[in-house]
N, C-alpha and C positions, 0 to 999 in steps of 0.2 A: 453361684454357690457362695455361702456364709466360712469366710476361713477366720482362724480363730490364732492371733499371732502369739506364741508361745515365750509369755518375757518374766523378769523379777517383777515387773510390777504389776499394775493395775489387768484386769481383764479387758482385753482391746479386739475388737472383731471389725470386718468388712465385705463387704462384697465386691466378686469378681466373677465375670463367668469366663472366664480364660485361667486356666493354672499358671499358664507361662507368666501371664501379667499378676495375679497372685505370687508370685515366687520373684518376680520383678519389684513388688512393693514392699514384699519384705526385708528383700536385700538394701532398696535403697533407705529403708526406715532403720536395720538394726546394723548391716553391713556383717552379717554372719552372726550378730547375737543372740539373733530370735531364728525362734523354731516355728515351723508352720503345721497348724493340723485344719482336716476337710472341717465342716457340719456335723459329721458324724465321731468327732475327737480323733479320727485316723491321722498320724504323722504321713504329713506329705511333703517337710522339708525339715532335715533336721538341725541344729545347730551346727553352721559351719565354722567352727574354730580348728584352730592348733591343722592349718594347712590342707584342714579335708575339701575346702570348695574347688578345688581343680578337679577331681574323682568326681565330686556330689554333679558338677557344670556337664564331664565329660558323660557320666552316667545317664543325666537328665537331655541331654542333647539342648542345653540352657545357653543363648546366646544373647548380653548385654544388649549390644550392637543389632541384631535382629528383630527384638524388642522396641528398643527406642525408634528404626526406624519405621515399622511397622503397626505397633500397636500402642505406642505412645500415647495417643486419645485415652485407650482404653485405661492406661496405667494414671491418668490423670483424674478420669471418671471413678477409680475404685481409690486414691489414697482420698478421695473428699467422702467416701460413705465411712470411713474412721470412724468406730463408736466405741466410747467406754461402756462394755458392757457384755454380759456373759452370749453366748449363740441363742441359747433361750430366749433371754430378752430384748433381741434385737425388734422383734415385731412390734411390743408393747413403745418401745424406744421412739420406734419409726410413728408410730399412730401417735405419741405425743407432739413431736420437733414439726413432725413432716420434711417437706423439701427447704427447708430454713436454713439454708447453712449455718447464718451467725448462731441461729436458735442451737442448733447440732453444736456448736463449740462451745457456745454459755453451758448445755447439757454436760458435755466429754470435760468442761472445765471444774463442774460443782462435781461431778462424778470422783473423778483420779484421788486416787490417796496419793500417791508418788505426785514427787516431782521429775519426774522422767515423762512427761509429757508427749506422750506417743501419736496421740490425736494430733495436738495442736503441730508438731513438728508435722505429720503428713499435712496438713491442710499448705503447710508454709512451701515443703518439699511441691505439692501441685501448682502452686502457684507461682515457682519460679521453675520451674519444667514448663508451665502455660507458654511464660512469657516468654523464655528461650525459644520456646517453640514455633511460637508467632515471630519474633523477629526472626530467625534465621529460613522461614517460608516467603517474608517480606522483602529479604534481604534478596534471596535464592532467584522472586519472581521480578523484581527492576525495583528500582528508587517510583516512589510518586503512588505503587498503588495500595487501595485499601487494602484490610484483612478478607473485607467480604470477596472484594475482586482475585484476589492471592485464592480463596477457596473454592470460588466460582467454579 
């Protein structure tokens, strides 16, 4: 599903087919500032300020910790489909860039009118989540072996 993160600036959208990891990408990009709605503009997370994320977490049965150890792939695969650009136009977006990443940033980069850079901060957020990720499985399986042998 297409979520559509709810911020001051730019129109910023992504895909996730898991809500929890949707509502995991949000948080780690606005930390409560951004609101989340479906494909269909339905609020499916709202701005967590002024102390409501412990109610929104307990409500949502939402756990950090559950997330990261479980679905963490996932949450790494949805902050790189980041695009500046309305839900509507995600298709047209997707059929120019393709599977490009740099191209997708060159894109998200001429796009943003803000300097709140939402794209370019998720691409950066996945990329040291990757790498966290890989060393502490590398660390977890002995000294000496590869990533491939670690996932084997």
């Amino acid at each position: 599903m297409i979520y559509d993160i709810v911020n001051p600036s730019d129109d910023v959208t992504f895909f996730a087919d898991d809500l929890e990891v949707a509502y995991m990408v949000c948080l780690l990009l606005g930390e409560g500032r951004y609101g989340l709605n479906d494909e269909d503009g339905n609020e499916v997370m709202p701005l967590l300020l002024f102390g409501t994320f412990e109610e929104w977490q307990k409500k949502n049965h939402f756990s950090f910790d559950t997330i990261y150890a479980n679905k963490l792939d996932k949450v790494i695969t949805a902050l790189r489909t980041m695009m500046c650009c309305r839900v509507r136009e995600r298709q047209a977006v997707i059929a120019a860039v393709g599977d490009d990443l740099e191209a997708l940033a060159r894109y998200n980069d001429e796009k943003r009118s803000s300097l709140n850079n939402i794209c370019d901060y998720a691409f950066v957020v996945a990329n040291r989540l990757e790498k966290t990720h890989v060393a502490t499985a590398t660390a977890n399986s002995g000294a000496g072996k590869s990533t491939q042998e670690v996932e084997a």
